[in-house]
C-alpha positions as CSV (number, residue, x, y, z in Angstrom):
1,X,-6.1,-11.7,-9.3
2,X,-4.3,-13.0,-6.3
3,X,-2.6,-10.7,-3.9
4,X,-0.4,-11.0,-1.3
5,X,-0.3,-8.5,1.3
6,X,2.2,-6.8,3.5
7,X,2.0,-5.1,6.3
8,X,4.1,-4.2,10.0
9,X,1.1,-2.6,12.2
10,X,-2.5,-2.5,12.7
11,X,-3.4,-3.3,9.1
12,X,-6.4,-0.4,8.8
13,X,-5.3,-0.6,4.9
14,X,-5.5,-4.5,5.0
15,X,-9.0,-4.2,6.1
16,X,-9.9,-1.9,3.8
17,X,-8.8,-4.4,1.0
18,X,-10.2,-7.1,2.9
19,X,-14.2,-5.2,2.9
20,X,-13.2,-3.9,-0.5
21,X,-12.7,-7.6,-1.4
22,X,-15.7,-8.8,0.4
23,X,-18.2,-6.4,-0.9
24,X,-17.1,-7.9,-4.4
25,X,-16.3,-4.0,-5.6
26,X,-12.4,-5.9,-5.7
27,X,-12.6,-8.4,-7.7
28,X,-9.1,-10.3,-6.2
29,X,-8.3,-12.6,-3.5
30,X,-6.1,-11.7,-1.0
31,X,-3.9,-14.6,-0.9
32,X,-1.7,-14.3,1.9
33,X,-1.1,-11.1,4.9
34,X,3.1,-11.7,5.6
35,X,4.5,-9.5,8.6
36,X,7.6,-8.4,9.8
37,X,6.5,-8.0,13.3
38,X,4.9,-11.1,15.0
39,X,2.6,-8.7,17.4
40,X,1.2,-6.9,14.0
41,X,-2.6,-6.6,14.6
42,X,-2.6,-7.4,10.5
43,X,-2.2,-10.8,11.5
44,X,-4.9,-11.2,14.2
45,X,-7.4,-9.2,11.4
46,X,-6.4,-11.6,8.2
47,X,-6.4,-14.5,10.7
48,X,-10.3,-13.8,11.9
49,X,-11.3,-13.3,8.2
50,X,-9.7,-16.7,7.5
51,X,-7.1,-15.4,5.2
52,X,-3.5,-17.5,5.5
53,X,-1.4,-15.1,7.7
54,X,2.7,-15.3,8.3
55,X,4.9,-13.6,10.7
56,X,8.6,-14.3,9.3
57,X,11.7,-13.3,10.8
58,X,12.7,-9.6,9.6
59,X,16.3,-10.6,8.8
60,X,15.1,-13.6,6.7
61,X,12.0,-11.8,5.3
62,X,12.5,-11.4,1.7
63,X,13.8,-15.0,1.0
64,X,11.2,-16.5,3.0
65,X,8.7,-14.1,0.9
66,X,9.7,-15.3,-2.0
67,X,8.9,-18.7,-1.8
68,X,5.5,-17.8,-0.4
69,X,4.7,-15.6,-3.4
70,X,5.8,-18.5,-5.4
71,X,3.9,-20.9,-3.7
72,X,0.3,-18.7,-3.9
73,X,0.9,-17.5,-7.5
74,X,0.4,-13.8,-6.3
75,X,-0.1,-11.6,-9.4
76,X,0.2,-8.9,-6.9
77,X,1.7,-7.1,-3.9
78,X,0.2,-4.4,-1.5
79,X,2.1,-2.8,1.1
80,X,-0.2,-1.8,4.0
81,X,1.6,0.4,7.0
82,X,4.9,-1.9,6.1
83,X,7.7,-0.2,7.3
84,X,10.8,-2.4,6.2
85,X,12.7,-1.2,2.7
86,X,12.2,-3.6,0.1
87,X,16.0,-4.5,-1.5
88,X,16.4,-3.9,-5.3
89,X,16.8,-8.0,-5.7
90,X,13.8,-8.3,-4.1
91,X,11.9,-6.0,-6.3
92,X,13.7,-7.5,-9.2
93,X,13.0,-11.2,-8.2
94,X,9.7,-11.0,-7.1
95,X,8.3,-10.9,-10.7
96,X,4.7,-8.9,-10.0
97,X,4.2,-5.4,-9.6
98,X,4.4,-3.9,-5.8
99,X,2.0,-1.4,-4.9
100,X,2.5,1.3,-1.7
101,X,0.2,3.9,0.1
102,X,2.0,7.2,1.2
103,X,0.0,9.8,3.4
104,X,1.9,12.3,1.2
105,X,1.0,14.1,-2.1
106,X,4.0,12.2,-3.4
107,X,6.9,13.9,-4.3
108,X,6.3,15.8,-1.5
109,X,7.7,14.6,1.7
110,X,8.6,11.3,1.4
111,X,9.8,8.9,3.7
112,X,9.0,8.9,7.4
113,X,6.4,10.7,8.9
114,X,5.1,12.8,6.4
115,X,2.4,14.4,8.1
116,X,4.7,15.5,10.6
117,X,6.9,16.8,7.8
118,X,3.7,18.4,6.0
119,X,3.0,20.7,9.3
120,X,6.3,21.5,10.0
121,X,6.8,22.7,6.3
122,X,3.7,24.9,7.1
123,X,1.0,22.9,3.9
124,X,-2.0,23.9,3.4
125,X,-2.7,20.7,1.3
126,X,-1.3,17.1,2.2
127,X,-3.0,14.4,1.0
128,X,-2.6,10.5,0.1
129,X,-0.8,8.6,-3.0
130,X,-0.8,5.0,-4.5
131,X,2.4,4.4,-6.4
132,X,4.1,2.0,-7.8
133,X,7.4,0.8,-5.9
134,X,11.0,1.3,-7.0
135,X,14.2,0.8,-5.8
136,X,13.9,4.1,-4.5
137,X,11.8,5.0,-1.4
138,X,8.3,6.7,-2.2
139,X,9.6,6.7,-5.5
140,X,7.7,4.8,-8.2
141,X,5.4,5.9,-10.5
142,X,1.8,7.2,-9.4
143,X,-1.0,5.7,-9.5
144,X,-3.9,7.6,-7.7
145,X,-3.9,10.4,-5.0
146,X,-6.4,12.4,-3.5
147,X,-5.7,16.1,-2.1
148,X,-6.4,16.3,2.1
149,X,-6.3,20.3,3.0
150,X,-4.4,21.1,6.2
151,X,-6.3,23.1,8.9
152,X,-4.6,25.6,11.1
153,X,-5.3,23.7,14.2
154,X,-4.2,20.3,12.7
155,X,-1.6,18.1,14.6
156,X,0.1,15.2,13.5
157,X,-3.1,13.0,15.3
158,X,-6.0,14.6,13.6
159,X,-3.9,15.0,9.8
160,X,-3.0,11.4,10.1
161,X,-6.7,10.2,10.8
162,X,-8.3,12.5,7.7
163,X,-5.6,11.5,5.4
164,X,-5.9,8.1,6.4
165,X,-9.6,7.9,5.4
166,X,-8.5,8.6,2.1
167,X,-6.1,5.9,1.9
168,X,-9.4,3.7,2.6
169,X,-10.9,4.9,-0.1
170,X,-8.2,5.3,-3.1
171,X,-5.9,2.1,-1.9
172,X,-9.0,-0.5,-2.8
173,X,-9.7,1.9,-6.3
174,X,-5.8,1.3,-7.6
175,X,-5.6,-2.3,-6.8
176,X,-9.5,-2.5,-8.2
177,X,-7.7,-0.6,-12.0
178,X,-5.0,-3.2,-11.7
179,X,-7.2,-6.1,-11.0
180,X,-9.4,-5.2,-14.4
181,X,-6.1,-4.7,-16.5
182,X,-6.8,-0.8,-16.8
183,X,-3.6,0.3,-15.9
184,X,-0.5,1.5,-18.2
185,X,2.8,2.4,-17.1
186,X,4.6,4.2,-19.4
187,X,7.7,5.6,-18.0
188,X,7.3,7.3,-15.0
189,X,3.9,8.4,-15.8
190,X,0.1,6.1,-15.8
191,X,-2.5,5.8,-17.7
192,X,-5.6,4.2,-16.7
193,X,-7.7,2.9,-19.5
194,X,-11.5,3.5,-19.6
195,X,-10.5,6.8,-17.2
196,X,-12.4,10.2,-18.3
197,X,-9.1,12.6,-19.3
């Protein structure tokens, strides 16, 4: 499986594909990092690991994506700390499924800053999803998540940092299913083959 990643900031999600990769428990080949943000420390980390790395203009992104995913032969897209809103053509034109990671227990506070939106709602439990993307935001189907309690003296720093560990760990596991074929989409709800009930 070839992917192609994308991502707007310091890639921490990138690079844990990237080790993921590496280590040989990911059997894929990131195939190309593409940013909207030419300063995006995603870039500098694919770059170093010798990975083909693009900054393209934000208002010309999608086109320009396009022919790059045409040109790799990407089977597959990850979405790593990007924060630009995919259009429905894109989605529709693209032609290979899009994966995101939400620091949210998706459907719960979607959108932008969700651990911000978690403590102000008073949780006790956030935690992290992989979905599937839709022309909806932080709407697709789910893939994996994995449940991050909420401690009293929690602010948005120290939520962010455990729940982001967890994206680490689940992020490389869904693309790892998708890479072996295991998973099923059936409506709005996922099945991954081989999975104990």
């Amino acid at each position: 499986m070839r992917i192609a990643v994308f991502a707007s900031g310091r890639g921490s999600n990138l690079r844990a594909l990237m080790e993921a990769a590496g280590t040989g428990y990911l059997k894929a080949e990131i195939a190309v990092v593409l940013s909207d943000v030419q300063s995006a420390r995603a870039l500098e980390r694919a770059s170093q690991q010798g990975l083909a790395a693009r900054f393209l203009e934000p208002e010309a992104f999608e086109v320009a994506a396009l022919e790059i995913l045409r040109n790799t032969a990407a089977d597959l897209i990850c979405l790593a700390g990007f924060m630009c809103i995919l259009s429905g053509d894109f989605i529709q034109q693209c032609g290979v499924p899009i994966l995101n990671v939400h620091p949210s227990l998706l459907p719960a506070f979607p959108g932008l800053r969700p651990q911000r939106q978690a403590l102000e709602h008073g949780a006790r439990v956030s935690g992290a999803t992989v979905h599937l993307v839709d022309e909806r935001v932080d709407h697709g189907p789910v893939i994996a998540q994995t449940p991050v309690p909420v401690f009293q003296d929690d602010d948005e720093e120290s939520l962010s940092e455990r729940i982001l560990r967890q994206e680490h760990r689940i992020y490389p596991m869904a693309v790892r299913w998708f890479a072996e074929g295991r998973v099923l989409v059936e409506g709005r709800r996922v099945r991954i083959a081989g999975a104990p009930a």
